[in-house]
N, C-alpha and C positions, 0 to 999 in steps of 0.2 A: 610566195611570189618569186620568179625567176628573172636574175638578171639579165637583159639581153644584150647589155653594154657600158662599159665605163663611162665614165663622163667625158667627152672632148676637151672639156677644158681641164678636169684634174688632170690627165694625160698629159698634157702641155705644161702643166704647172709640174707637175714631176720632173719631162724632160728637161726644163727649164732648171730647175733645181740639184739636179743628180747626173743629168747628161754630161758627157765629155766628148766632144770633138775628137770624131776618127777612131773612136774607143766603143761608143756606149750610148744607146739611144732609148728612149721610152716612146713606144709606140704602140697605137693603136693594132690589135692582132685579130684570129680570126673570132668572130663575132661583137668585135669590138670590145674584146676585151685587153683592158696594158700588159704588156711586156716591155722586157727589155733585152735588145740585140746588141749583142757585144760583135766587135771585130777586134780579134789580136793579131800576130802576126801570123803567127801560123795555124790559128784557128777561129771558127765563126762558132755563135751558140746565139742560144734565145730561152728566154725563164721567164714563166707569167705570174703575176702577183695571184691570179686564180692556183691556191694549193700550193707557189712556192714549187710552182711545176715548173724542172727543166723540158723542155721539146725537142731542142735540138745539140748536136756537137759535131760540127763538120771539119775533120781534120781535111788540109787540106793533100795529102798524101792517101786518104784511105775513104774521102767521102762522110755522107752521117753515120755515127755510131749508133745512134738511138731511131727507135721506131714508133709513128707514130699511126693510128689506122685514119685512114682517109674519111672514115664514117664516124668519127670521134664528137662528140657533141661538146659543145664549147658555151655552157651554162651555169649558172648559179643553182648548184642541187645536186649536182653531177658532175664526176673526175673526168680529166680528160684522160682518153685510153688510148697509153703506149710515153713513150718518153722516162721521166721519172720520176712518178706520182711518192708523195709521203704519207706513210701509215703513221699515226699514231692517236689516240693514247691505247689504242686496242690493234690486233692484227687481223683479218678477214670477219668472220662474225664476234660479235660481243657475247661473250657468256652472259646466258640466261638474259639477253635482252634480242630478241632476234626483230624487233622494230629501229634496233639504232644502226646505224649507220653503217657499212662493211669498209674495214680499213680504218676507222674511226673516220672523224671527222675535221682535220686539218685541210686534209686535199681538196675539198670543195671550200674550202672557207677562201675568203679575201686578204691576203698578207700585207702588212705595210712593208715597203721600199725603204730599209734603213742608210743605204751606202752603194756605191758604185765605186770601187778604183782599181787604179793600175798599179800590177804587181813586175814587175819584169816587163818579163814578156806575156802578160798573162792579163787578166782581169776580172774581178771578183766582183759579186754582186751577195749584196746582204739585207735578205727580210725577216719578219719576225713578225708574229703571231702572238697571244695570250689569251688566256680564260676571259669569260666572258659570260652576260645574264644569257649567251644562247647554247654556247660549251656546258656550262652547268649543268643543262636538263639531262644532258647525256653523260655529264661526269664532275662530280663538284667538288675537283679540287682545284686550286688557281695552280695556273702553271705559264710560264713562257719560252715558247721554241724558236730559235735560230737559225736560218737553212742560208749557207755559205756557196756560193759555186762557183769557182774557179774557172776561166777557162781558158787555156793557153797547147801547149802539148800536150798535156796532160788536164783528164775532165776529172776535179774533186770537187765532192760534194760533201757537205759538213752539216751535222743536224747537231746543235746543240739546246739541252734541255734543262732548265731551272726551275726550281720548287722556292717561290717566293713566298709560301704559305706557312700556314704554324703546324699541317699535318702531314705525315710522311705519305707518300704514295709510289705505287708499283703499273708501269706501262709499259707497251709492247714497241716497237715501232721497225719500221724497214723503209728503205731506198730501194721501189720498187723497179728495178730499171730492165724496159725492154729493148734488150742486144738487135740491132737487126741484120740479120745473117738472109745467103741466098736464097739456105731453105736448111728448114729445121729439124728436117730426116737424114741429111747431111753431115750438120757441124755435131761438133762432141767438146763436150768439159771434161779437163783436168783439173784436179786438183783437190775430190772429193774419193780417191781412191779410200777405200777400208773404212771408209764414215759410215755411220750409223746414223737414219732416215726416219724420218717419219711418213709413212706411202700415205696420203688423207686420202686417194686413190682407190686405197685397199681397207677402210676400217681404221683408219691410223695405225697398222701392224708398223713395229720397229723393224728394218732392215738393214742392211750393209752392203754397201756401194763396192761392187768388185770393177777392176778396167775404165775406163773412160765410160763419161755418163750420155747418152744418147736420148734421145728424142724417139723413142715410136712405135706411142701411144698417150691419153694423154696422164698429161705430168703433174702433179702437185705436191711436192716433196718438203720436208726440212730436215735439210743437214743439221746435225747435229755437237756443239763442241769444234765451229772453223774458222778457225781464224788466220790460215795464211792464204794467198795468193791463187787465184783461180787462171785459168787460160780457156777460152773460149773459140776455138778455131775452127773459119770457115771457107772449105777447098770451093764454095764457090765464085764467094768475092775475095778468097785465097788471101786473107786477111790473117791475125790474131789479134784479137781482144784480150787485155789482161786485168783483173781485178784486184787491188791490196786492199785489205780490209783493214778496221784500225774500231777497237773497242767493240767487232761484235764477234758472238759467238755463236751465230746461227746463219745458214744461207738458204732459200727457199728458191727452189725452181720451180719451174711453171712454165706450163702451155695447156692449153685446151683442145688441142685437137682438134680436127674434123667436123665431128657430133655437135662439141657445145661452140665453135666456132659460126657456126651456122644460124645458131640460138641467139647470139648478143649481135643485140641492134645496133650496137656501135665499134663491132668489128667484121663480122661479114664473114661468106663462106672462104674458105682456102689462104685469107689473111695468116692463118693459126701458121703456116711456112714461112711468113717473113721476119719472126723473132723469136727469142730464147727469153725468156725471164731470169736473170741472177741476180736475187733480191739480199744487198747485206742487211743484218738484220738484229733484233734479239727479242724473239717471239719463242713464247709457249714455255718449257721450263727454264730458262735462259732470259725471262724478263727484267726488266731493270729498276729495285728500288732507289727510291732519291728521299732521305731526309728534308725537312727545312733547311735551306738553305745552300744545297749543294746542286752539283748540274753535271752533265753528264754528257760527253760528245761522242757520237758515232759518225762514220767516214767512209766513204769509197773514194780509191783512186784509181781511175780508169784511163787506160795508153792502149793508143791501135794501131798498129804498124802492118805492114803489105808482103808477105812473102810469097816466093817465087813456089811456084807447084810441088819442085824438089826439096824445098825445107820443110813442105804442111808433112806433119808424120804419116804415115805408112797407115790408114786403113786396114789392111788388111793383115799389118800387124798389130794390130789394140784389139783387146778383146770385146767380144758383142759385152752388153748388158747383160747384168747376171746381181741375182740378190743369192745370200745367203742366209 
């Protein structure tokens, strides 16, 4: 059965309870389901309890960072597509289970609202999730996740993960965030020079990332072993996006293209130009065991600042895309 909306009144009992005046509101969002809309000083955001999904981050110098598609369904069963969906306890398909869930299952689940407050100049917003008789069928170990978001000048996002149980276990997980740029045959990434890739594109063949990474064709990559600083720069809204990562060791790019653009009912043709996927991450041999009793936090921190035409680097001195 699909939810087609929160309750009006827990809505109200939340804002009532977690709201802040001029800060921080709980409201009713698209399809009626809660969020919460933060106003700081110098930036606007919005996170829905559906998934623990950020949507939005509007600096107010550089506009939204984040992309969401206009044909995105806003349902009980299904992620919302674009913004920044959480994968975990698995990363795209489940081995040897191709009926459960892609990304696992956190992002379509229901988050409780644990916290709302003011950091600075900033404001953070804190839910959390746990195992449960409906998590189990699709993985049975108890577990509770944390997702942190910050938003001020800078957008952090914090996913932290605890093993409250008696048996150890091994999961995947990413902050899948889509960049949204003018167009995505345009902007180019730094910061994966000489890395070694996983092409899923190609067979999963291993390759290595020569020059700045480009866009054109589509994308489905994992960096392999990254954990510093990415730059993401785009000559048409003449921006830079920058990424720090914190506890993971995998970055996974992504676009779809043209072809499968066309194909997903909840993004539409020629969408696939208005975003970049830089998912931090620690999928595939880089996954993360947790004993009893320990927990585990991964991080993005994300800054977008506006440069003038003559600071975006030189085009046509970076080199095209090139695997070795």
């Amino acid at each position: 059965m699909k939810r087609t909306a929160d309750s009006a009144q827990d809505i109200v009992d939340l804002d009532t309870r977690f709201g802040i005046a001029g800060a921080a509101r709980v409201v009713s969002g698209n399809n009626g389901l809660a969020k919460v809309v933060v106003s700081a000083p110098d930036s606007q955001g919005e996170i829905y309890l559906h998934g623990a999904h950020v949507t939005s981050w509007v600096r107010k110098s550089t506009g939204d960072v984040l992309y969401v598609s206009p044909s995105s369904l806003w349902e009980d069963g299904g992620a919302i597509r674009g913004g920044v969906p959480v994968s975990f306890p698995w990363f795209a398909d489940k081995a040897n289970d191709p009926a459960a869930p892609a990304h696992g299952f956190v992002r379509t689940k229901a988050w409780q609202l644990d916290s709302i407050k003011i950091d600075g100049a900033a404001v953070t917003v804190s839910l959390f999730t746990e195992s449960d008789e409906e998590t189990r069928k699709w993985w049975p170990f108890d577990f509770r996740v944390v997702c942190r978001a910050t938003f001020g000048i800078q957008l952090k996002i914090e996913l932290t993960v605890t093993n409250p149980g008696t048996l150890p276990f091994s999961f995947e997980e990413a902050l899948h965030a889509y960049f949204r740029v003018g167009n995505a045959e345009t902007g180019f990434v730094r910061g994966l020079e000489a890395t070694e890739f996983i092409d899923k594109t190609d067979q999963h063949t291993i390759k290595t990332q020569s020059g700045d990474l480009r866009i054109k064709s589509e994308t489905d990559s994992v960096y392999l072993n990254t954990q510093h600083q990415l730059e993401l720069f785009d000559p048409v809204l003449e921006r830079r996006i920058t990424i720090q990562k914190q506890n993971s060791y995998t970055t996974v790019v992504w676009n779809p293209w043209a072809e499968k653009s066309c194909l997903m009912g909840d993004l539409g043709a020629d969408r696939w130009k208005d975003f970049v996927c830089l998912e931090t991450s620690n999928v595939s041999p880089f996954a993360v065991k947790l004993n009893p009793g320990q927990q585990h936090t991964l991080a993005a921190v994300v800054e977008a600042n506006l440069l003038a035409g003559s600071l975006l680097p030189n085009s046509a001195e970076t080199e095209p895309n090139k695997y070795l």
